[in-house]
C-alpha positions as CSV (number, residue, x, y, z in Angstrom):
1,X,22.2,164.5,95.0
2,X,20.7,161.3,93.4
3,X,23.3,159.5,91.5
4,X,23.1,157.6,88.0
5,X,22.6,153.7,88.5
6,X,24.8,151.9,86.9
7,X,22.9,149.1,84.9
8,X,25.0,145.5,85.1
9,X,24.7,142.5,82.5
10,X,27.0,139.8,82.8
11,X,28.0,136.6,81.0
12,X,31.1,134.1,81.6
13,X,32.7,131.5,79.7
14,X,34.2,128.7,81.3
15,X,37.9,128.5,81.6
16,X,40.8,126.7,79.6
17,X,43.4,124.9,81.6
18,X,46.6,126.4,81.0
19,X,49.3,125.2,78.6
20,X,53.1,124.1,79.9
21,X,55.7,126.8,79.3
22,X,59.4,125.9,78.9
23,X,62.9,127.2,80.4
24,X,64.9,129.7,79.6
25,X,67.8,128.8,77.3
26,X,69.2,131.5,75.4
27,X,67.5,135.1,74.3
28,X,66.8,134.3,70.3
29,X,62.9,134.2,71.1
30,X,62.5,137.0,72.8
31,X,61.4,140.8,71.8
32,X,63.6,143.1,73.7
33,X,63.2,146.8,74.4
34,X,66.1,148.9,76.0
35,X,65.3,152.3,77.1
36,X,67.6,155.0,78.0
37,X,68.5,158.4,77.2
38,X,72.4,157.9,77.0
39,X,73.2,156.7,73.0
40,X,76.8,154.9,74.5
41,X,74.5,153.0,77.3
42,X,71.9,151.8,74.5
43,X,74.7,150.5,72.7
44,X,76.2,149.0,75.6
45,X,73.2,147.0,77.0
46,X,72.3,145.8,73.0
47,X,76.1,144.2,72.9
48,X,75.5,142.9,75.9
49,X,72.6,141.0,74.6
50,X,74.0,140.4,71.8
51,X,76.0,137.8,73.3
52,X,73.6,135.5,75.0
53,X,71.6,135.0,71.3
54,X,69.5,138.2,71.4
55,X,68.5,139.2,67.9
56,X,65.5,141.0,68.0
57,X,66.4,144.1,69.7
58,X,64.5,147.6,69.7
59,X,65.8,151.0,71.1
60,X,63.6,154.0,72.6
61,X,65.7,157.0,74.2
62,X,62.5,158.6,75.3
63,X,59.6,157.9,77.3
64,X,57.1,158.4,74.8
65,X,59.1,157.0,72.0
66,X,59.3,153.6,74.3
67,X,55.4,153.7,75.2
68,X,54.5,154.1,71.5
69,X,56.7,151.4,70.7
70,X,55.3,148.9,74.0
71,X,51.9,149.7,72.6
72,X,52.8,149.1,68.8
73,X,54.7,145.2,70.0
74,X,54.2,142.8,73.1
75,X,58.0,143.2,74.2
76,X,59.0,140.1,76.7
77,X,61.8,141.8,78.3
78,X,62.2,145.5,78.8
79,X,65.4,147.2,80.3
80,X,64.2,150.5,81.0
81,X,66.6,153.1,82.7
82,X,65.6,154.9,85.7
83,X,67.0,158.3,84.5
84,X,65.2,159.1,81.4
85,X,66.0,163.0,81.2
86,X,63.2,166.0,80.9
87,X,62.1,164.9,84.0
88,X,60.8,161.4,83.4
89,X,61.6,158.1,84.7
90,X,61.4,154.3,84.3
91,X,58.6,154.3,86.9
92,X,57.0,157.0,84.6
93,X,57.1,154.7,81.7
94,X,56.1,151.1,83.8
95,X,53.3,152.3,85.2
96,X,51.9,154.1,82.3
97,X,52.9,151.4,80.1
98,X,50.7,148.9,82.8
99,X,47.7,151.1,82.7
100,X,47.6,151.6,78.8
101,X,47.5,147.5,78.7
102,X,51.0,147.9,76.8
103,X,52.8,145.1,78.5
104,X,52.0,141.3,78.5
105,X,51.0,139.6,81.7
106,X,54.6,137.6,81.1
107,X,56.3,140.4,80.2
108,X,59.3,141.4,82.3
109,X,60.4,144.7,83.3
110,X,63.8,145.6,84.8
111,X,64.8,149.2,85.7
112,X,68.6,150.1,85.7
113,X,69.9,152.9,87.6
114,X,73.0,154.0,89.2
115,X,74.1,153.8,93.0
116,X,72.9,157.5,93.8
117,X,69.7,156.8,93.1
118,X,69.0,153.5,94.6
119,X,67.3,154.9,97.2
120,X,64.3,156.3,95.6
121,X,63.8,153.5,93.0
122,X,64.5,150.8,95.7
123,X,61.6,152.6,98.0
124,X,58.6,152.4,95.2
125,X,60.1,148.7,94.0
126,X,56.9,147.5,95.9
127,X,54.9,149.1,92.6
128,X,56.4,145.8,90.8
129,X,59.1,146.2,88.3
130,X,60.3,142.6,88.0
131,X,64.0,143.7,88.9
132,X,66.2,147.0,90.0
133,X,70.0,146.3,88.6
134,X,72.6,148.9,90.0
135,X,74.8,149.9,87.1
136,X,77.1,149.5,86.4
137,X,77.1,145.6,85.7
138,X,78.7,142.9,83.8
139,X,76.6,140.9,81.4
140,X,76.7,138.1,83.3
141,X,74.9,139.6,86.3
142,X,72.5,140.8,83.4
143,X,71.4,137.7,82.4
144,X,71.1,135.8,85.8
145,X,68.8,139.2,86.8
146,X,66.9,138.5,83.3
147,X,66.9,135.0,83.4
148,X,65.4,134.5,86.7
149,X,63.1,137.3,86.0
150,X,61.6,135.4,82.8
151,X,61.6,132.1,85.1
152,X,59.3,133.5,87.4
153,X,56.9,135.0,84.5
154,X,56.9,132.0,82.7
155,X,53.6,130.5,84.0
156,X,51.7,133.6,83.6
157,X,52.7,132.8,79.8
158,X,48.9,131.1,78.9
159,X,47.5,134.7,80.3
160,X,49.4,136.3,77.5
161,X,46.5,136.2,75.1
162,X,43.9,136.8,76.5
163,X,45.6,140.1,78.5
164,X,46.2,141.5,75.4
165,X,43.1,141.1,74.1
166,X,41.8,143.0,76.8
167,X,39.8,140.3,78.3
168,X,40.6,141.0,81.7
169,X,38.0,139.0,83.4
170,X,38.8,135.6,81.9
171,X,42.7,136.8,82.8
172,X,41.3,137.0,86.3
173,X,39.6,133.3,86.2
174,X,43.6,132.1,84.5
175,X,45.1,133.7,87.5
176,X,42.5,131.8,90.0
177,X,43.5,128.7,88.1
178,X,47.2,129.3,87.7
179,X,47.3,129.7,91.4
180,X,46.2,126.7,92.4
181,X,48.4,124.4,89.9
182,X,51.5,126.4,90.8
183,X,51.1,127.3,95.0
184,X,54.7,128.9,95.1
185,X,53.9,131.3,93.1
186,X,50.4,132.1,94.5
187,X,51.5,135.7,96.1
188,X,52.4,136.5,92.2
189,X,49.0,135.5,90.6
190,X,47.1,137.7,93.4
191,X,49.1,140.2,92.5
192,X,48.4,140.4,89.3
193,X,44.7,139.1,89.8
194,X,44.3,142.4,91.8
195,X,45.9,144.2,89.0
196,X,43.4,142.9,86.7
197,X,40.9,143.9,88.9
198,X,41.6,147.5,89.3
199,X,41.7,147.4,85.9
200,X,38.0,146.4,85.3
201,X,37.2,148.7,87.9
202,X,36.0,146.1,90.6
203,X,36.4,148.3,93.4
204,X,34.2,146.3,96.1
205,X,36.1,143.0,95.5
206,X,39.4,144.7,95.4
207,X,38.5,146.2,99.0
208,X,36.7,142.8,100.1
209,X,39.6,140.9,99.1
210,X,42.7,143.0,100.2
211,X,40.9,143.5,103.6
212,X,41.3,139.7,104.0
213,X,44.5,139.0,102.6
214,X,45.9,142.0,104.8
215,X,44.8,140.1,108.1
216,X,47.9,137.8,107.4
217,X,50.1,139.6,105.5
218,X,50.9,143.3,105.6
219,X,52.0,143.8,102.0
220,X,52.7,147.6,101.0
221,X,51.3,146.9,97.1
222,X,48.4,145.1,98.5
223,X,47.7,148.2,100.7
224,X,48.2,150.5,97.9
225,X,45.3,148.6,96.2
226,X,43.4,148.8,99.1
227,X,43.5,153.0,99.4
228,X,42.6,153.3,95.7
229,X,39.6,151.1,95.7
230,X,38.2,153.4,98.9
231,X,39.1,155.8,96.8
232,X,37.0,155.1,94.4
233,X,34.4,154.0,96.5
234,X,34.4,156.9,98.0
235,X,35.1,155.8,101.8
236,X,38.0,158.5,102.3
237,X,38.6,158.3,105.8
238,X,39.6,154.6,106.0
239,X,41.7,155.5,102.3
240,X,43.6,158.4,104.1
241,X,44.4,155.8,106.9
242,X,46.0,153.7,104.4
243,X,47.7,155.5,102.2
244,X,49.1,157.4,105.6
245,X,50.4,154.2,106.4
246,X,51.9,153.1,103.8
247,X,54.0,156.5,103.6
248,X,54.9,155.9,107.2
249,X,56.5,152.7,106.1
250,X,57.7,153.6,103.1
251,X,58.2,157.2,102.8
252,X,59.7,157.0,99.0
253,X,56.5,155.3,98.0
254,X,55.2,158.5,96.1
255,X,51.8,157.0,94.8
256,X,51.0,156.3,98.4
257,X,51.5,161.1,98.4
258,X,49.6,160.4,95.3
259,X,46.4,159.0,97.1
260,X,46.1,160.6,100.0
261,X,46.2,164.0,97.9
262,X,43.1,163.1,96.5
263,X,41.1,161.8,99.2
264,X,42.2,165.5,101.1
265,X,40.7,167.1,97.6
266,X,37.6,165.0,97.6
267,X,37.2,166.1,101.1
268,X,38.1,169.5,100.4
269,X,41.2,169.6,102.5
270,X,42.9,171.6,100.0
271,X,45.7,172.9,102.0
272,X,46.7,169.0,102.9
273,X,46.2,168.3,99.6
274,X,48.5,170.7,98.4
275,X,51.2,169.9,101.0
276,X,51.2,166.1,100.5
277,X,51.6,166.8,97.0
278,X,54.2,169.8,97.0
279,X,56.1,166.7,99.6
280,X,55.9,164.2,96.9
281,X,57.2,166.2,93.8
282,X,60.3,167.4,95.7
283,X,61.0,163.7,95.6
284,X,59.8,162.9,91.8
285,X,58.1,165.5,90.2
286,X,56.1,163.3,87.5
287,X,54.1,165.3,84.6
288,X,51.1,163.6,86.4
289,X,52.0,164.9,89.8
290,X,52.8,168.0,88.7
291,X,49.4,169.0,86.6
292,X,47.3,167.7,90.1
293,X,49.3,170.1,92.0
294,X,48.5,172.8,89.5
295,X,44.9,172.0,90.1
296,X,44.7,171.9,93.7
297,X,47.0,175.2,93.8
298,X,44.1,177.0,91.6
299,X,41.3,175.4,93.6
300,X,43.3,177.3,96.8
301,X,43.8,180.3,94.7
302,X,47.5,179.3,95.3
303,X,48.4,181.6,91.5
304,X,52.0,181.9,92.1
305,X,52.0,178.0,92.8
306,X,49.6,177.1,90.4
307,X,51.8,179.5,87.7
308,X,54.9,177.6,88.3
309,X,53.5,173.8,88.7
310,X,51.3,174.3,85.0
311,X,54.2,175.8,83.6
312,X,56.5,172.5,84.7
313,X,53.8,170.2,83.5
314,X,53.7,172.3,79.8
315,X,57.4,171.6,79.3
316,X,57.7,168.1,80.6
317,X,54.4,167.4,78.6
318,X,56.2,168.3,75.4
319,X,58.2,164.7,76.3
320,X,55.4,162.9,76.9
321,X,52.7,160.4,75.6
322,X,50.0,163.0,76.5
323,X,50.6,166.4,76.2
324,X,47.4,168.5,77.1
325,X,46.1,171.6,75.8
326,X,44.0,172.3,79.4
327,X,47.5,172.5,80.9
328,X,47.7,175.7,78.8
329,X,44.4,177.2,79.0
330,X,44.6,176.8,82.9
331,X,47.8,178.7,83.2
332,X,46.4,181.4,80.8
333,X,43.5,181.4,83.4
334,X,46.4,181.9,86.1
335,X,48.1,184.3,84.4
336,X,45.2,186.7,83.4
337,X,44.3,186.4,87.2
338,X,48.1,187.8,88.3
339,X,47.8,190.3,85.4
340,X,50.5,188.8,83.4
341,X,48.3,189.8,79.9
342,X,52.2,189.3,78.2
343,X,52.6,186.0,79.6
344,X,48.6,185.1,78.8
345,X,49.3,186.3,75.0
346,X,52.2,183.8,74.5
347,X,50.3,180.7,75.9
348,X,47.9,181.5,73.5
349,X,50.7,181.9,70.9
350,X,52.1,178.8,72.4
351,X,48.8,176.4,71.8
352,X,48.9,177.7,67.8
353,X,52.4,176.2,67.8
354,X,51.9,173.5,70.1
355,X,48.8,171.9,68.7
356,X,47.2,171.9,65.3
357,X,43.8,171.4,65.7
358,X,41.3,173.5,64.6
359,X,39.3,173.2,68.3
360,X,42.7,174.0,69.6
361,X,43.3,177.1,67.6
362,X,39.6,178.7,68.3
363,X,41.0,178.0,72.1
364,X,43.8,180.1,71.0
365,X,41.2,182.6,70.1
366,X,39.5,183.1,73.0
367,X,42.4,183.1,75.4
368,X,43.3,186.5,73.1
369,X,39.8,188.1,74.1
370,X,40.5,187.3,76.9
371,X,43.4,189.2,76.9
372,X,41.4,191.9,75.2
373,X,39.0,192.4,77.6
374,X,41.8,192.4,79.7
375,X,43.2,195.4,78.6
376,X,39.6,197.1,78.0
377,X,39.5,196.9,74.6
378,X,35.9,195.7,74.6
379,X,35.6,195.7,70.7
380,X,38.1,193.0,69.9
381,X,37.2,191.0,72.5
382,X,33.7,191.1,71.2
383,X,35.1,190.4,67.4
384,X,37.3,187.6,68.6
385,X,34.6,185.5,70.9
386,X,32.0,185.9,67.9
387,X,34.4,184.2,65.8
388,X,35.3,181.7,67.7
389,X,31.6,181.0,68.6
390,X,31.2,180.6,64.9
391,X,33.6,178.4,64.4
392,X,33.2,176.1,67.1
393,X,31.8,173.0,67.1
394,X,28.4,172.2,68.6
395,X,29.8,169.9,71.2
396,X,32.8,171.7,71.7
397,X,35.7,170.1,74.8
398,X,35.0,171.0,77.9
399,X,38.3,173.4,77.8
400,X,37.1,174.9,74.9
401,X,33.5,175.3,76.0
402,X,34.5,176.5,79.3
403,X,36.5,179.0,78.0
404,X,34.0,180.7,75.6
405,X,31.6,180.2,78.6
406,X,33.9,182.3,80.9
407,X,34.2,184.8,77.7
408,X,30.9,185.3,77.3
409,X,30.1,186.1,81.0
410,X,33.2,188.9,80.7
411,X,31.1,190.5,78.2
412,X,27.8,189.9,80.1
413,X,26.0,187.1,77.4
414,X,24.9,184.8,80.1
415,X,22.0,183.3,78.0
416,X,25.3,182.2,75.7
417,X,27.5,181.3,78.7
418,X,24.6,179.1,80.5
419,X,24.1,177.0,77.1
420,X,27.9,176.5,76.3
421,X,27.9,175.1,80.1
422,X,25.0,172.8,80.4
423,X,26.2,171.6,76.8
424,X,29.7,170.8,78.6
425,X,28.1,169.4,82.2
426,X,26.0,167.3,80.4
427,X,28.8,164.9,79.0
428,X,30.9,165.0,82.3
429,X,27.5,165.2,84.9
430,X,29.5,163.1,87.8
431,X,32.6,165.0,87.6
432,X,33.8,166.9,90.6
433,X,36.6,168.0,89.1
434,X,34.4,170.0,85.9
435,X,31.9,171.0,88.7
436,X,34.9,172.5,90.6
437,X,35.9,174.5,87.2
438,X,32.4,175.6,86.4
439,X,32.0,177.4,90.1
440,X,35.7,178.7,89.9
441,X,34.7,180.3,86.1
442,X,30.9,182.0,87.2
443,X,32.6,182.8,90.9
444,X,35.2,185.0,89.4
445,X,32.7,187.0,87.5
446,X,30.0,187.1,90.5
447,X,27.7,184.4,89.7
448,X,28.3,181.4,91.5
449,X,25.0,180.7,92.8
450,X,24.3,180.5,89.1
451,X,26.9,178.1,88.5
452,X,25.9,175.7,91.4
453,X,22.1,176.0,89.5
454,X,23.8,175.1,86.7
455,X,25.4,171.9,88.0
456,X,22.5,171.1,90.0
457,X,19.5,171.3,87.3
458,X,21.9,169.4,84.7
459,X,23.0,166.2,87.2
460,X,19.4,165.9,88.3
461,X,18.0,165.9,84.3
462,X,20.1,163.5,83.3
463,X,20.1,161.1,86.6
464,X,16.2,160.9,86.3
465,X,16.8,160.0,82.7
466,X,19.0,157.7,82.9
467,X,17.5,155.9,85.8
468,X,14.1,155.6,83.9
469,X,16.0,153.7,80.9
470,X,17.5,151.4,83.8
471,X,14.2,151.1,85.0
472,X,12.9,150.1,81.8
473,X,15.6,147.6,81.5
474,X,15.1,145.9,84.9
475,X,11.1,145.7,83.9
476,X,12.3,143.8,81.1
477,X,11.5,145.9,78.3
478,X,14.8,146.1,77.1
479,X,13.9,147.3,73.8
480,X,12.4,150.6,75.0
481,X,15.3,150.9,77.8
482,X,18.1,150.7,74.6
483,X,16.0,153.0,72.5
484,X,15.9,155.8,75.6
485,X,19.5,155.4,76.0
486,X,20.3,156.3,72.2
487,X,17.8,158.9,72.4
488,X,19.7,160.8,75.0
489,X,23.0,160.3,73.6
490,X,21.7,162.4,70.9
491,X,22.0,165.4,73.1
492,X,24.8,164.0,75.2
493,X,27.3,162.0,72.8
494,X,30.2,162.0,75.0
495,X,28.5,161.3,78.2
496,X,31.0,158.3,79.5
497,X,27.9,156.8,82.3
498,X,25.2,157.4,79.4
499,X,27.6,155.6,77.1
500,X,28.1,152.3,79.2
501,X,24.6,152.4,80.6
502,X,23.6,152.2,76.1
503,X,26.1,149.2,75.5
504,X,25.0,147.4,78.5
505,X,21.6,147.6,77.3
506,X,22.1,146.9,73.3
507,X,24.2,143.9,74.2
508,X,21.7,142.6,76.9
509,X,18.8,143.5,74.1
510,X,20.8,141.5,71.8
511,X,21.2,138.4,74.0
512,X,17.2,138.2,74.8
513,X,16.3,138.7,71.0
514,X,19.1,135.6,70.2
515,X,20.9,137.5,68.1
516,X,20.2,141.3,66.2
517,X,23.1,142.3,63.8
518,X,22.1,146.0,64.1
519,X,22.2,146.7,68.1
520,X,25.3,144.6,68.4
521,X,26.8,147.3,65.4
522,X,25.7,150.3,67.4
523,X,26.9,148.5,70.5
524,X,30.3,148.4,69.2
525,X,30.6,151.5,68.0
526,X,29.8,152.9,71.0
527,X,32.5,150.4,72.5
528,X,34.3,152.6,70.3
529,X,33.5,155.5,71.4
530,X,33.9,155.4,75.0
531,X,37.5,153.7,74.2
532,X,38.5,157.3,72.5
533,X,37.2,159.1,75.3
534,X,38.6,157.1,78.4
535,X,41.2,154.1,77.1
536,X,41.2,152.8,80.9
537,X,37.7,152.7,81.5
538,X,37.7,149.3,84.0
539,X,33.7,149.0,82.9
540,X,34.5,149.6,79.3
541,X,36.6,146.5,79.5
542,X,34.5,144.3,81.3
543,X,31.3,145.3,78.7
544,X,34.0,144.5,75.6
545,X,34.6,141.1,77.0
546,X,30.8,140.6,77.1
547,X,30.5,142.4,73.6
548,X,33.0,139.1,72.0
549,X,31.4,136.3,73.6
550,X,27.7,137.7,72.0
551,X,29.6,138.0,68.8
552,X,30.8,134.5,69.3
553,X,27.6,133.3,70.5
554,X,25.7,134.0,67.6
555,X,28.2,134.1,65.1
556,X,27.7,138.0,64.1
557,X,30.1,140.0,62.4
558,X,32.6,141.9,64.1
559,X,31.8,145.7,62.9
């Protein structure tokens, strides 16, 4: 199938020579975040501070309490425990907490955990938490741990800024700099330079440069970034390769499990997929890990798994940052397939509850005719899917438009079920995973070549429109290519490729017109936009850093 060219303009500004940073002397300056479960141990740890100067102190006790906090302030030292409770740990919270942007480039990060679980915290310390302390501790090992941590973040201090400003690619040309003025610490500034990069989403120069840095040093984390730019590159069987290796090396690094999984799904290895995973949540079964597993175990037609792993993700979602209503419309789906209509009923019951929503609720909705038609009671299933098709949206979410697709089919309206697909395909085109849940819905009603036509006829509509705007653009007539792109967001406004593909081309239109107050409005607002839809979009970033410097450039209002 042809694929959507991406369409690139870039611009960078010259970079600022770093200012000195000083020692550490005592901890009045700092923002400090303690996180644990345990009220005593909170209390504990704050005293503890208390008496090396620390006076601005915040508490979390849970993971999503501590990410909403990390995302509301730029903590400089956060002691996180590795034992959070309802299934989450410190790791959780790290690593989300690096991928939302909700730490500082300086910011240090020590986990604290007890003796019995050393192990499996010490085996994924290669993901980059600044320190592991084994409780329990006196206060003086405390500070020596803290101190030496901030010593060795203080020069990534002059990044600070600019990281959490989101300008990644000038945090990238700091890191280059910062390397060179300070060489012991050059191993530190890759790291993070290949953070940053993974960030943005520069795949080829992640692979490009951990292939060379790997020829004299075989670093686990830099493999790690290796396997999930082939990943994303799509070059599985060298990604397989690595990620294997690094679990051969270090079997208790669980995003290696993480990895491979999904280089055995792209490939449709599902049983592999479904093993590696099933290995890695007996070790740590993350909310993240646990909803992939649910998927794969559906894509296998694995119910009873797929039952209990959706279930799992449900209730440790209901302690997270970001519960999901799919969760719950999948295990409906898995439910209704075992014949549990009781246990279908109550997740429907349990979305009313669980979500307020109105596009939630008319979920809700059709899950019960679902249920209905279920129990042959053709009338109210009819009744319930007409209201819900009434009330919903006209661009409802793929989980609701998919389910009143797979409604309508029940009751044999495939003129109604086609349109409510093609209006969800068209705003996720390039997703394998959507693709996979459009043939899984037509396949269990006996239409599955019409669900591959489906997928098919709506990629190759919007590829060939798309690539004409790009087209237009490289031409030169970037007027015409910005005005094709809005045009098609019309009938596909949440279409994350469409989207950049606009920006790129309003901000490039804005640059060859010398400044045009209007496109750079729309530009941000689509900025906007794609931000709502996908907050870790590496390309998003990338086109907001070239979205400031044309504001700067020609002094326009920010919108």
């Amino acid at each position: 199938m042809s694929q959507v060219r991406p369409y690139s303009f870039t611009q960078r500004a010259a970079i600022d020579e770093p200012v000195a940073t000083t020692g550490v002397r005592d901890f009045s300056q700092y923002k400090i975040l303690v996180i644990d479960h345990v009220s005593a141990m909170r209390m504990t740890l704050g005293m503890m501070l208390g008496q090396f100067g620390a006076k601005q102190i915040e508490y979390a006790s849970r993971s999503d309490e501590a990410l909403a906090q990390m995302r509301g302030c730029a903590y400089d030292i956060i002691l996180c425990a590795y034992d959070l409770g309802h299934g989450f740990d410190g790791l959780y919270v790290f690593e989300a907490a690096r991928r939302y942007g909700a730490l500082k480039a300086s910011s240090v990060f020590i986990l604290l955990t007890a003796e019995r679980q050393s192990g499996k915290v010490i085996g994924a310390a290669e993901l980059a938490p600044d320190a592991i302390l084994l409780k329990p501790f006196t206060g003086e090992v405390l500070y020596a741990r803290i101190e030496r941590a901030l010593h060795k973040k203080s020069p990534f201090q002059p990044i600070d800024a600019v990281y959490i400003a989101n300008d990644f690619v000038r945090a990238i040309q700091l890191c280059e700099f910062a390397s060179k003025e300070n060489p012991a610490q050059a191993v530190d500034f890759l790291r993070m330079k290949i953070h940053l990069l993974l960030r943005i989403g520069d795949w080829k120069t992640v692979r490009d440069l951990a292939r060379t840095e790997l020829v004299e040093q075989d670093w686990p984390w830099l493999k790690m970034a290796l396997g999930k730019a082939l990943l994303q590159l799509k070059e599985y069987t060298e990604a397989q390769q690595i990620f294997q290796q690094v679990i051969n090396q270090y079997p208790l690094m669980l995003a290696a499990y993480d990895g491979l999984a999904q280089t055995f799904s792209a490939t449709h290895d599902l049983a592999a997929a479904k093993q590696t995973l099933q290995a890695a949540c007996e070790r740590s079964p993350m909310l993240a890990r646990r909803r992939e597993l649910g998927e794969v175990a559906i894509a296998a037609e694995d119910w009873s798994l797929a039952e209990a792993a959706l279930s799992d993700s449900i209730r440790m979602a209901r302690f997270s940052f970001v519960p999901q209503v799919s969760d719950y419309a999948a295990l409906a789906e898995v439910q209704l397939r075992r014949g549990d209509v009781a246990g279908a009923r109550q997740t429907a019951g349990q979305i009313r509850q669980d979500f307020p929503r109105s596009d939630d609720r008319i979920l809700a909705d059709v899950l019960e005719s679902n249920v209905a038609l279920k129990l042959g009671e053709t009338s109210k299933a009819r009744n319930l899917l007409d209201a819900a098709l009434q009330a919903a949206s006209s661009a409802p979410s793929a989980t609701l438009g998919l389910a009143l697709a797979q409604s309508c089919l029940g009751l044999n309206r495939m003129a109604e079920a086609q349109t409510l697909t093609r209006a969800v395909l068209q705003n996720r085109h390039d997703d394998p995973k959507l693709a996979a849940q459009v043939a899984r819905v037509f396949k269990s009603q006996g239409q599955e070549a019409e669900a591959l036509r489906l997928i098919e006829a709506t990629a190759a509509d919007i590829v060939q429109l798309n690539n004409e705007a790009v087209a237009l653009a490289q031409a030169g007539d970037l007027t015409a290519a910005a005005e094709r792109f809005l045009a098609a967001l019309q009938d596909m406004p949440n279409n994350l490729q469409i989207l950049l593909n606009t920006v790129n081309a309003l901000l490039a239109l804005v640059n060859q017109l010398g400044g045009h107050a209007g496109y750079l409005r729309q530009a941000g607002e689509l900025l906007t936009r794609v931000q709502a839809l996908d907050s870790t979009s590496g390309r998003a970033l990338q086109l907001a850093e070239i979205y400031r410097k044309t504001q700067r450039r020609f002094a326009l209002s920010a919108i």
